[in-house]
Backbone as CSV, one residue per row, in Angstrom:
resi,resn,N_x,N_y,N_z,CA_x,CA_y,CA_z,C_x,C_y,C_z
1,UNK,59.536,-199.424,54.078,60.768,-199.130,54.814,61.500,-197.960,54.172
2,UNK,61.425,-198.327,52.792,61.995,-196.855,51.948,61.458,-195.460,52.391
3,UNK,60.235,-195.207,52.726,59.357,-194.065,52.736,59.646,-193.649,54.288
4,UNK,60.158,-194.553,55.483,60.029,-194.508,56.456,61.885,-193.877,56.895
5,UNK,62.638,-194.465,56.183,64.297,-194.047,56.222,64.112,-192.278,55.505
6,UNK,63.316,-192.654,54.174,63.476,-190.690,53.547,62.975,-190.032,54.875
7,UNK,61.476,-190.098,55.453,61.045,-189.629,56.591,62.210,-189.214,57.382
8,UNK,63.044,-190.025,57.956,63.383,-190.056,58.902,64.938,-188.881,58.504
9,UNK,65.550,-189.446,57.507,66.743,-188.257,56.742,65.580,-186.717,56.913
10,UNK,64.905,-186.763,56.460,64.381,-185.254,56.228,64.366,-184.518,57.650
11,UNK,63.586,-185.337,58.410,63.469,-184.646,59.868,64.727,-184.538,60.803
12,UNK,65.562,-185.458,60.461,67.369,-184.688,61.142,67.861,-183.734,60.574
13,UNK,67.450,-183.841,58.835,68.334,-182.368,58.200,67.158,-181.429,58.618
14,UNK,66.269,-181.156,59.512,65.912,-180.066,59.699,65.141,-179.238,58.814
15,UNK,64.474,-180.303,57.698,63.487,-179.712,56.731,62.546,-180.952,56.780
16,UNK,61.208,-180.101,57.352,59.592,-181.056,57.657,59.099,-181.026,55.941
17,UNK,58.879,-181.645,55.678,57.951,-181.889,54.472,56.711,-183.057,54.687
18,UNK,56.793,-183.651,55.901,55.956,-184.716,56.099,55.142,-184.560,57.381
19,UNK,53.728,-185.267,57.703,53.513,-184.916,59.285,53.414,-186.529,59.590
20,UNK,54.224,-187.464,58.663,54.227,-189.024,59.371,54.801,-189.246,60.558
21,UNK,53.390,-189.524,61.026,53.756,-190.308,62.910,54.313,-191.215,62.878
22,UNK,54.477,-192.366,62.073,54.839,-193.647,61.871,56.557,-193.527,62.183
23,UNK,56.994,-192.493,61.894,58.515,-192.521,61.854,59.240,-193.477,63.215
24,UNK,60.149,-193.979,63.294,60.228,-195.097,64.202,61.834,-194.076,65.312
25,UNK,62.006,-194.154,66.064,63.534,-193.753,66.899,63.822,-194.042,66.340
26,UNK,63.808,-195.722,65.589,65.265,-196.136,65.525,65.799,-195.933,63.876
27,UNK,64.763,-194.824,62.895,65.240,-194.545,62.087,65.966,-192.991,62.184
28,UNK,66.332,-192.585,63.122,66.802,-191.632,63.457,68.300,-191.862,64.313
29,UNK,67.920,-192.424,65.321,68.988,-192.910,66.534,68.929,-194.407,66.760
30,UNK,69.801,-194.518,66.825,69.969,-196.109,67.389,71.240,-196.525,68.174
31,UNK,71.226,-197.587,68.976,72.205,-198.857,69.186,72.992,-197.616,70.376
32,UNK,72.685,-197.477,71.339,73.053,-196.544,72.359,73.743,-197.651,73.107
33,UNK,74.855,-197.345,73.426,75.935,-198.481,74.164,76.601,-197.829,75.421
34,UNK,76.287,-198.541,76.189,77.537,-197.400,77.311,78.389,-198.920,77.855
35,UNK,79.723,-198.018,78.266,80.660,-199.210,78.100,80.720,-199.881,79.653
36,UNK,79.903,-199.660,80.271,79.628,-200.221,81.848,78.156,-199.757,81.885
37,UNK,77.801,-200.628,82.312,76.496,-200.631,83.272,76.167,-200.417,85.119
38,UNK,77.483,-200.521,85.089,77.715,-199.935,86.522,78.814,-199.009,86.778
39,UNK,78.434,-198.287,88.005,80.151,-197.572,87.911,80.071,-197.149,89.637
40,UNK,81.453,-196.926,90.005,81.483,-196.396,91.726,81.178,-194.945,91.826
41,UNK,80.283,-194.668,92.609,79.839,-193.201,92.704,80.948,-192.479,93.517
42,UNK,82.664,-192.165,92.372,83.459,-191.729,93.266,83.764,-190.479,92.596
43,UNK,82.552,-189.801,91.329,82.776,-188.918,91.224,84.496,-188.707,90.266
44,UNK,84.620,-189.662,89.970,86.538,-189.697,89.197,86.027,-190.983,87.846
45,UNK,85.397,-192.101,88.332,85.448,-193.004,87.651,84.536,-192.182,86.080
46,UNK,85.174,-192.625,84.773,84.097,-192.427,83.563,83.507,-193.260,82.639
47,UNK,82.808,-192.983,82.164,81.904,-193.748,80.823,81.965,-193.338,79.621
48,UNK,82.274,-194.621,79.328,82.280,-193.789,77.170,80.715,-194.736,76.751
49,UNK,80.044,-193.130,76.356,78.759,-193.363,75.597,78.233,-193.042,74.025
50,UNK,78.309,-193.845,73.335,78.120,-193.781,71.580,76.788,-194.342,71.926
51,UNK,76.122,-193.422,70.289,75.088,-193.741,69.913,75.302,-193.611,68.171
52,UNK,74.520,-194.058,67.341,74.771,-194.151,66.048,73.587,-193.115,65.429
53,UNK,73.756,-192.703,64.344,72.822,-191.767,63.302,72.641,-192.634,62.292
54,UNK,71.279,-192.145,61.535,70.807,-192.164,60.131,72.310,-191.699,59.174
55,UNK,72.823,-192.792,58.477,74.061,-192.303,58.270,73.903,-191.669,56.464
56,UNK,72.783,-191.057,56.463,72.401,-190.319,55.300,72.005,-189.119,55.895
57,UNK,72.188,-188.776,57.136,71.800,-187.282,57.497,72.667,-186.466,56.599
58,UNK,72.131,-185.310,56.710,73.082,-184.393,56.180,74.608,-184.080,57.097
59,UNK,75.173,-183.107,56.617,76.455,-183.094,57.127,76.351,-181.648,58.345
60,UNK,75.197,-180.464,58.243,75.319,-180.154,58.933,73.673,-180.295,60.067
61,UNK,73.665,-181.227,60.092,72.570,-181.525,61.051,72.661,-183.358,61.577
62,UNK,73.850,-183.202,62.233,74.615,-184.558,62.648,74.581,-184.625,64.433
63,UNK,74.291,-183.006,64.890,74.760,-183.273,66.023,73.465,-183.818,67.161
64,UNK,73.954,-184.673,68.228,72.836,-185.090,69.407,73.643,-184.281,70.875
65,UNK,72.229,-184.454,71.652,72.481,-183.934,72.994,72.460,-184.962,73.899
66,UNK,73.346,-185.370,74.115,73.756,-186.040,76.000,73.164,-185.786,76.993
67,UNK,71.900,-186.280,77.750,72.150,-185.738,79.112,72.059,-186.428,80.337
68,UNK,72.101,-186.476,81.070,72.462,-187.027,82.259,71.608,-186.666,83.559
69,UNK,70.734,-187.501,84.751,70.580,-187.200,85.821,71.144,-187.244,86.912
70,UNK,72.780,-187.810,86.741,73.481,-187.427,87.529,74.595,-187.953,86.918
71,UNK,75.891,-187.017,87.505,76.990,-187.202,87.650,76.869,-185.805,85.886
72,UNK,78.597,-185.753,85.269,78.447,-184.788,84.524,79.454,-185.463,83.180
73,UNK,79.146,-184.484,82.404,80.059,-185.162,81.134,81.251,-184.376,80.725
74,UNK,82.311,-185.122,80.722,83.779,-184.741,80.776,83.803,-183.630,80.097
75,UNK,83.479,-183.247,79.037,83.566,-182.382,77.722,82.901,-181.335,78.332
76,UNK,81.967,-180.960,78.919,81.135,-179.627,79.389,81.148,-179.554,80.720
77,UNK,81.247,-180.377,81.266,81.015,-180.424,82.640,80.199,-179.687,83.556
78,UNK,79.034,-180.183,82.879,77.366,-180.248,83.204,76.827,-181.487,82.712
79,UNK,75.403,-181.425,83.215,74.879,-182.552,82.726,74.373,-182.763,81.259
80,UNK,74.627,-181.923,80.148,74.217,-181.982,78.988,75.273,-181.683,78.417
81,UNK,75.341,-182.326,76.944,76.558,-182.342,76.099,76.411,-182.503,74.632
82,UNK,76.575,-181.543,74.252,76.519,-181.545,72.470,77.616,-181.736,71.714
83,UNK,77.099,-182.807,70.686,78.371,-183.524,70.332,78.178,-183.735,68.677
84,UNK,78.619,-184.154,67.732,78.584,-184.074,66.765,79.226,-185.474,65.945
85,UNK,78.196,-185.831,65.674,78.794,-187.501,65.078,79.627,-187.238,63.724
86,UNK,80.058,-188.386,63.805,81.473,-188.880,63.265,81.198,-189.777,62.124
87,UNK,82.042,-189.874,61.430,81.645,-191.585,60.681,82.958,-192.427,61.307
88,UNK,82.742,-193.230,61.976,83.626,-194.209,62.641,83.219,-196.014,62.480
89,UNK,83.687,-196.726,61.621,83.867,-197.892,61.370,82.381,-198.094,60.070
90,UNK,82.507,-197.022,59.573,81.470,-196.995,58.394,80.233,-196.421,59.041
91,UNK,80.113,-196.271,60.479,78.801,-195.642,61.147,78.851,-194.491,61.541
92,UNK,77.926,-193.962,61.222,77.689,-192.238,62.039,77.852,-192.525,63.117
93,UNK,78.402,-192.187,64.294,78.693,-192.607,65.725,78.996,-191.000,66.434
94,UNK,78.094,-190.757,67.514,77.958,-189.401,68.519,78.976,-190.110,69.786
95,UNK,79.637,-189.450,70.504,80.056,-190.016,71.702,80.833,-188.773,72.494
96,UNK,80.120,-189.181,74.076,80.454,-188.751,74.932,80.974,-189.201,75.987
97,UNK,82.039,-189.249,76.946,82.390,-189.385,78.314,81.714,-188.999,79.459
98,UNK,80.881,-189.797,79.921,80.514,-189.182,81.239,80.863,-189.861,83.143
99,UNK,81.171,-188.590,83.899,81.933,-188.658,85.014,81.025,-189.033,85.867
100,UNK,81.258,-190.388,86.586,80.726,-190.611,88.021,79.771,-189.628,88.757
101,UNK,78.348,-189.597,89.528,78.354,-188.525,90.428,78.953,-189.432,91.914
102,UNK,79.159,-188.321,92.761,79.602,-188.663,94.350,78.549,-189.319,95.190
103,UNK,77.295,-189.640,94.525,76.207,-190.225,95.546,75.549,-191.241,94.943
104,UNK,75.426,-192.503,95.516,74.932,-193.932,95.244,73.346,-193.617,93.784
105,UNK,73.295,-194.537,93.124,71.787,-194.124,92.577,72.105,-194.406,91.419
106,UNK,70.463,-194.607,90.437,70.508,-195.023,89.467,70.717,-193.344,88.392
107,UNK,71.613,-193.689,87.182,71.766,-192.740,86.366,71.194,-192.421,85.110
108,UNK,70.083,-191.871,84.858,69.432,-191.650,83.442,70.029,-190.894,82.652
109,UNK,70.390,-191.870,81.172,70.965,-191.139,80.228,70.315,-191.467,79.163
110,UNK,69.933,-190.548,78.243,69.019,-189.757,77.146,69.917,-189.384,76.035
111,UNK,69.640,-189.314,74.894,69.929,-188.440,73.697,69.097,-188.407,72.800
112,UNK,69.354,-187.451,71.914,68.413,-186.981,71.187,69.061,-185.597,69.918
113,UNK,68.203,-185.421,69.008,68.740,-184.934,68.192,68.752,-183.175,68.362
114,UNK,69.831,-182.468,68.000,69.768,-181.254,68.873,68.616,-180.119,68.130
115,UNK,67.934,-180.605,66.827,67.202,-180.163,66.060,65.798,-180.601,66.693
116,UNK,64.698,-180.260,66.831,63.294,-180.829,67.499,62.817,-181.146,66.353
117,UNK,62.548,-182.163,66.123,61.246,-182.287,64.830,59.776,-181.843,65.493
118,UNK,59.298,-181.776,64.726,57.680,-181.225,64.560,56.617,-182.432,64.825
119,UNK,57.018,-183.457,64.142,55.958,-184.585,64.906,55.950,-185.487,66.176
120,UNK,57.750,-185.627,66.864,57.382,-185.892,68.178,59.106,-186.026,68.600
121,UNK,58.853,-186.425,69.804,60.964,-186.609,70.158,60.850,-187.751,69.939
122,UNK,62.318,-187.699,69.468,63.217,-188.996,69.058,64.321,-188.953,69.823
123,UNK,64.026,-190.252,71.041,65.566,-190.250,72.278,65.337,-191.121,72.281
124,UNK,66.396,-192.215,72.854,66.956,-193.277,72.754,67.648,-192.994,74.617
125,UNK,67.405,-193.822,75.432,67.552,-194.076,76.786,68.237,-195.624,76.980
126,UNK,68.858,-195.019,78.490,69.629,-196.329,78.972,69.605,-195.765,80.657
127,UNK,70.145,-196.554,81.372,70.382,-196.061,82.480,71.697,-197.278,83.158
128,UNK,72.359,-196.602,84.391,73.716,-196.797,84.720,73.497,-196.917,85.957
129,UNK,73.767,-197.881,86.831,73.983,-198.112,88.202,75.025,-197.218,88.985
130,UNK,75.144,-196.063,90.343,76.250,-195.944,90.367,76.054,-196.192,91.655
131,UNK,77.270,-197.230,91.997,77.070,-197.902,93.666,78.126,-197.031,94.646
132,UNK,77.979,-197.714,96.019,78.615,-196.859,96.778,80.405,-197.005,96.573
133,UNK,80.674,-196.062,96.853,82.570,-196.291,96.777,82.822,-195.862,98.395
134,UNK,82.678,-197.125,98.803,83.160,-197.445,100.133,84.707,-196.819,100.523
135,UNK,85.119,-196.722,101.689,86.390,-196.336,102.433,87.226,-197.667,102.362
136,UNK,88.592,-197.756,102.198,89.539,-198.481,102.516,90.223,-197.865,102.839
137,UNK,91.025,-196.489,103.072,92.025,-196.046,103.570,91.677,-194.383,103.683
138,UNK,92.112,-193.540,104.955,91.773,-192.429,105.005,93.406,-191.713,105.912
139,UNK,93.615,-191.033,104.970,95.030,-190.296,105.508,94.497,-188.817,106.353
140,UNK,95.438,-188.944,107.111,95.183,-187.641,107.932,96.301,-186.705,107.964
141,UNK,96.187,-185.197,107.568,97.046,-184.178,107.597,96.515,-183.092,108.591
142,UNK,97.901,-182.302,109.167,97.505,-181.304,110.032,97.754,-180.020,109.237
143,UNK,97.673,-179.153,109.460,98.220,-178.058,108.727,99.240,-177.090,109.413
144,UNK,99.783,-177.748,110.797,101.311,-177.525,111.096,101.196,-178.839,112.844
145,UNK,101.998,-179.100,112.986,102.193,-180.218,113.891,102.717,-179.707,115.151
146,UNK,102.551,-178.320,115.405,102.916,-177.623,117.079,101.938,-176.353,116.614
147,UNK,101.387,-176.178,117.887,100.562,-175.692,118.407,100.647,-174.736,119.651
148,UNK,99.920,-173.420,120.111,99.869,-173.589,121.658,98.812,-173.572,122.518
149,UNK,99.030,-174.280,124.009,98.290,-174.603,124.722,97.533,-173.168,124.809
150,UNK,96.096,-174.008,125.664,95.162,-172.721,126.418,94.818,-172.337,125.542
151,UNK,94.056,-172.999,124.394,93.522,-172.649,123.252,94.040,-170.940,122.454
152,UNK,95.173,-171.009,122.256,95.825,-169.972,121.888,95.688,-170.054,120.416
153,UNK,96.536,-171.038,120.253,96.236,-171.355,118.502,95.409,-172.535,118.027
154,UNK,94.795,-172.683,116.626,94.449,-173.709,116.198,95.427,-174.450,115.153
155,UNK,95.004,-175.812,114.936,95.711,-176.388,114.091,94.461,-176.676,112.426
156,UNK,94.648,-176.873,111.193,93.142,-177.517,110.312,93.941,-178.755,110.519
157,UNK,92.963,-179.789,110.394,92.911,-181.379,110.414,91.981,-181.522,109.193
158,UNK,92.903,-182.266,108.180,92.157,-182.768,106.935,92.411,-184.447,106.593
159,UNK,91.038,-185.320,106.515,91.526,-186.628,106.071,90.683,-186.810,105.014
160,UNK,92.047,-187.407,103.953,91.094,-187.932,102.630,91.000,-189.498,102.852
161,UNK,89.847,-189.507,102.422,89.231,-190.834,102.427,89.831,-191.280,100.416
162,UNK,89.783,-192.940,100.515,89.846,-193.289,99.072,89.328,-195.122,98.949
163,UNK,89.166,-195.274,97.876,88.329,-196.625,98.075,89.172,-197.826,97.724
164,UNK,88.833,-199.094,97.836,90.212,-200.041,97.721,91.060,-199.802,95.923
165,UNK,90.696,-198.904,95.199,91.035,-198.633,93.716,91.344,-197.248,93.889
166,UNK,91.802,-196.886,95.190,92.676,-195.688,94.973,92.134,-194.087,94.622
167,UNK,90.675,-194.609,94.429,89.795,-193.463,93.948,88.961,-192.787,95.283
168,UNK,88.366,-191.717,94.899,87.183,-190.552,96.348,86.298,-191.824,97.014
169,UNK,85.841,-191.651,97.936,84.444,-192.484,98.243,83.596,-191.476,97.965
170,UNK,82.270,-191.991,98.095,81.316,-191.509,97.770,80.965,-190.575,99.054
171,UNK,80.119,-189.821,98.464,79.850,-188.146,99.754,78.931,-188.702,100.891
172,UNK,79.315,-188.302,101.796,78.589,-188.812,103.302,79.263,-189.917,104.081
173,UNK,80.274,-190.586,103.763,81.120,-191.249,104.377,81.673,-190.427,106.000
174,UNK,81.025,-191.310,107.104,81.076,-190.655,108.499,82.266,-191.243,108.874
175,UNK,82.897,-190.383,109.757,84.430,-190.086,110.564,83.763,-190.009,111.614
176,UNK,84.971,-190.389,112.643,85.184,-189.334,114.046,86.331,-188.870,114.317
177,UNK,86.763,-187.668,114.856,87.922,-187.744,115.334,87.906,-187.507,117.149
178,UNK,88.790,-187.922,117.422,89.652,-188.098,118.808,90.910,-187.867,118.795
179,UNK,91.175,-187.413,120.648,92.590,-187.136,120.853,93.267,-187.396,122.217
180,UNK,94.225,-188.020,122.126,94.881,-188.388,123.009,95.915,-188.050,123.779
181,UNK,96.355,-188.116,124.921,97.818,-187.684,125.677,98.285,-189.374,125.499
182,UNK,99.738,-189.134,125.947,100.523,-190.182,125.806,100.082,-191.708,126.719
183,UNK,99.484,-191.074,127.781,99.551,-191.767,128.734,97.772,-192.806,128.258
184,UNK,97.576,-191.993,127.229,95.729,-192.348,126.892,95.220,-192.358,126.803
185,UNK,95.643,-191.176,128.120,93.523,-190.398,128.342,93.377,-189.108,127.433
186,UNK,92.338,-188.850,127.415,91.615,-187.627,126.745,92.408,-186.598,126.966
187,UNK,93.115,-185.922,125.534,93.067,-184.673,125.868,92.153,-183.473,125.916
188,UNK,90.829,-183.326,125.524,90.019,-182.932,125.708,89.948,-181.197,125.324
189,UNK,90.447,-181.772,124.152,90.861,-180.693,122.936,89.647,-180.024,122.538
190,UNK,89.655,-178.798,121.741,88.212,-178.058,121.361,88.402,-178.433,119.626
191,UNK,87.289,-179.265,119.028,87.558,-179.165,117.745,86.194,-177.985,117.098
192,UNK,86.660,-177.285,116.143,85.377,-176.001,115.424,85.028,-176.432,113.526
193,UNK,84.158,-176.380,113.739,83.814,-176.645,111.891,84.281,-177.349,112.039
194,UNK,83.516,-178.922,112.329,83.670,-179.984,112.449,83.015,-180.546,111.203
195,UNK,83.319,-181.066,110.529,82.799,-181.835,108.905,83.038,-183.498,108.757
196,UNK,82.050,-183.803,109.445,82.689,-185.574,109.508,81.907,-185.862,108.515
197,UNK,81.387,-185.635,107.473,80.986,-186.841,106.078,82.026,-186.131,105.442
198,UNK,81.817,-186.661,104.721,82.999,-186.970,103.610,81.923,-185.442,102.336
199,UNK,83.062,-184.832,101.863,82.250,-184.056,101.122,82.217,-184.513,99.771
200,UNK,82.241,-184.079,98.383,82.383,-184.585,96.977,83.551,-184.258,96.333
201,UNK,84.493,-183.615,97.611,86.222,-184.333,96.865,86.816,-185.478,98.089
202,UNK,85.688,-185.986,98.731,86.258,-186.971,99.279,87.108,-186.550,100.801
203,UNK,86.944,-185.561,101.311,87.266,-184.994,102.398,86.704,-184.334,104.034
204,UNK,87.707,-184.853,104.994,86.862,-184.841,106.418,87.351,-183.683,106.702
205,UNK,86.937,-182.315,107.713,87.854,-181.622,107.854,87.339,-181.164,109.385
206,UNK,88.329,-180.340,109.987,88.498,-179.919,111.178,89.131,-178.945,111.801
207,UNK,88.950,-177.869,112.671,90.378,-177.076,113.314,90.053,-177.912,114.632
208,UNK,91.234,-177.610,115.183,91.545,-178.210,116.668,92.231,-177.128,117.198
209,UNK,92.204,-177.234,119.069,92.979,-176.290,119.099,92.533,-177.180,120.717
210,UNK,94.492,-176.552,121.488,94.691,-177.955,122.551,94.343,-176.796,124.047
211,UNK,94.095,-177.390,125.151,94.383,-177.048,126.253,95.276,-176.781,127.023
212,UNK,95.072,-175.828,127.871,96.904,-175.678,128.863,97.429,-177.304,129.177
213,UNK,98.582,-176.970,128.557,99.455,-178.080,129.021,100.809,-177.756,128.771
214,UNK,102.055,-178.070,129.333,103.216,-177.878,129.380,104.237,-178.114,128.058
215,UNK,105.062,-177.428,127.592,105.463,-176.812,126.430,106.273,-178.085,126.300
216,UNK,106.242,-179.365,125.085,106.355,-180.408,124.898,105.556,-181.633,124.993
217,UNK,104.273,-181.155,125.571,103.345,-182.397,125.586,102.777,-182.489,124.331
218,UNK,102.504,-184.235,123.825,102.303,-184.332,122.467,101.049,-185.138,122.946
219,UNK,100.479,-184.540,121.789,98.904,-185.229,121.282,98.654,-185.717,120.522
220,UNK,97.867,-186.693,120.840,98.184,-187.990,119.492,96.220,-187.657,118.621
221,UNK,96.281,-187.085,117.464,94.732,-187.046,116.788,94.646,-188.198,116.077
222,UNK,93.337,-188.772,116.533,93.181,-190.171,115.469,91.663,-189.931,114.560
223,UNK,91.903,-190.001,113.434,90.287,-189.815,112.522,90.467,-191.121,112.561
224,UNK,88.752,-191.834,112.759,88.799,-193.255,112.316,86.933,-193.303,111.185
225,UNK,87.245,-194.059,110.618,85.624,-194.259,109.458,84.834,-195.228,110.543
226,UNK,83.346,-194.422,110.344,82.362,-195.388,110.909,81.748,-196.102,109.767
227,UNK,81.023,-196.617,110.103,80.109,-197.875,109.403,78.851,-197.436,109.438
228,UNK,77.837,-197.918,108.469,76.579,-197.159,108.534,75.739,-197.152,109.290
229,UNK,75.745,-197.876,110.873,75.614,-197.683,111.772,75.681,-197.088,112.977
230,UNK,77.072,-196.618,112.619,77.748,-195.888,113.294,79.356,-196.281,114.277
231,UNK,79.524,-197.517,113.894,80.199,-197.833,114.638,81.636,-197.892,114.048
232,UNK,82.658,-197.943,114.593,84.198,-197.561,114.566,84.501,-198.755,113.511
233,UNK,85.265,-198.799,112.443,85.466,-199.896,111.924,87.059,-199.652,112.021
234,UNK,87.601,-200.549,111.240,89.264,-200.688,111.404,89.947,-200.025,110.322
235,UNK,89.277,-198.674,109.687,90.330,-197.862,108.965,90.460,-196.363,109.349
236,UNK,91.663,-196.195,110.163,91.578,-195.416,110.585,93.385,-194.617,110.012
237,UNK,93.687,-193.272,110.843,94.942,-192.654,111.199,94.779,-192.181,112.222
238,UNK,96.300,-191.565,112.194,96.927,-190.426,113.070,97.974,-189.766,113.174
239,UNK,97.909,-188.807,114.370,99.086,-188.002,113.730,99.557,-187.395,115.118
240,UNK,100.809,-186.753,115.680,101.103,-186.367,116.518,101.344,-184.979,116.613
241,UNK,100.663,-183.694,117.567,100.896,-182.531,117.369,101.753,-182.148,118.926
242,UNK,101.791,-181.124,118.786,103.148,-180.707,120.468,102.620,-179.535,120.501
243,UNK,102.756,-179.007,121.597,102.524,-178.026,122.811,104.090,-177.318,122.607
244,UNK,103.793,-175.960,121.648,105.614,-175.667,121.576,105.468,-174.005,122.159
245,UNK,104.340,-173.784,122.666,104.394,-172.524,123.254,103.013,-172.394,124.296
């Protein structure tokens, strides 16, 4: 075990003197913890990830690389992250934060020492669930609330979607929008760059722009969330625009 720990100090400080295969990960890296095993793919939510060192490395050959197959790490914001351990509670300890991605899926995370040894890699793996971050509430904004008829002007229509914790949903979340006269029926409005999933800040977007109609008629726009079927579920808005020229 003695011969196998020197091994293992020599090849982090970055001086080979040995070609022993025997060397083990876990005399190099160990005890990789991430503080959830799951997380909502809302793209906001994060992870704190420590891993521990040979706590006889040298002092300047301490640091590991982070990386990630999805989502990114707070500190670089990319998927790789170089970090430089610590001594924290008597242990060499590396740690990084890493951010949600916006799309459902499993997350591979890796580290490893930022030095290559010569007889083989030494990484230490885990992986992270990130599930969907469903819709509970989607607000709708216009970007002015009068308009004029006979497709003269347009209005942008933006709705953010957010999940029952206040956070993005995840990207591809389907909308529709519709529009109404008072009385019910269709106004039968022109909408352009129409964007009904949800993009990766969590947003539907739209211009509109209304038909001849008489200077005070109001139109009622409603975005509502479909279901992965497609069908209308019960979280929806709206908003009222006017005919002022």
């Amino acid at each position: 075990m003695m011969k196998r720990t020197l091994v293992a100090i020599i090849l982090i400080s970055g001086v080979m003197i040995t070609c022993d295969e025997n060397v083990e990960v876990g005399d190099v890296l160990y005890n990789l913890k991430l503080e959830e095993k799951e997380t909502p793919a809302d793209g906001q939510s994060t992870i704190k990830i420590t891993v521990n060192l040979n706590d006889r490395s040298s002092a300047d050959r301490r640091s590991v690389i982070f990386a990630t197959t999805a989502g990114t790490f707070t500190s670089s914001s990319t998927s790789k992250y170089t970090a430089k351990a610590e001594f924290l509670d008597g242990l060499l300890t590396a740690t990084a934060t890493l951010r949600a991605p916006v799309s459902p899926g499993k997350i591979g995370i890796s580290v490893q020492p930022e030095f290559d040894s010569p007889i083989k890699d030494f990484i230490v793996s885990d992986t992270i669930e990130a599930v969907k971050s469903s819709p509970a509430t989607i607000h709708l904004e216009a970007s002015a609330l009068g308009l004029s008829g006979n497709f003269l002007t347009e209005v942008r229509l933006e709705g953010l979607l957010k999940n029952d914790k206040g956070k993005n949903v995840s990207k591809g979340a389907k909308v529709a929008f519709e529009d109404f006269l008072q009385d019910g029926t269709k106004a039968n409005g022109r909408y352009r760059q129409l964007q009904l999933a949800s993009s990766d800040t969590s947003y539907v977007t739209s211009y509109y722009g209304a038909p001849f109609y008489p200077i005070g008629t109001n139109i009622k726009i409603r975005v509502t969330v479909l279901n992965d079927v497609g069908a209308k579920t019960n979280v929806k808005d709206s908003l009222l625009l006017t005919v002022n020229q």
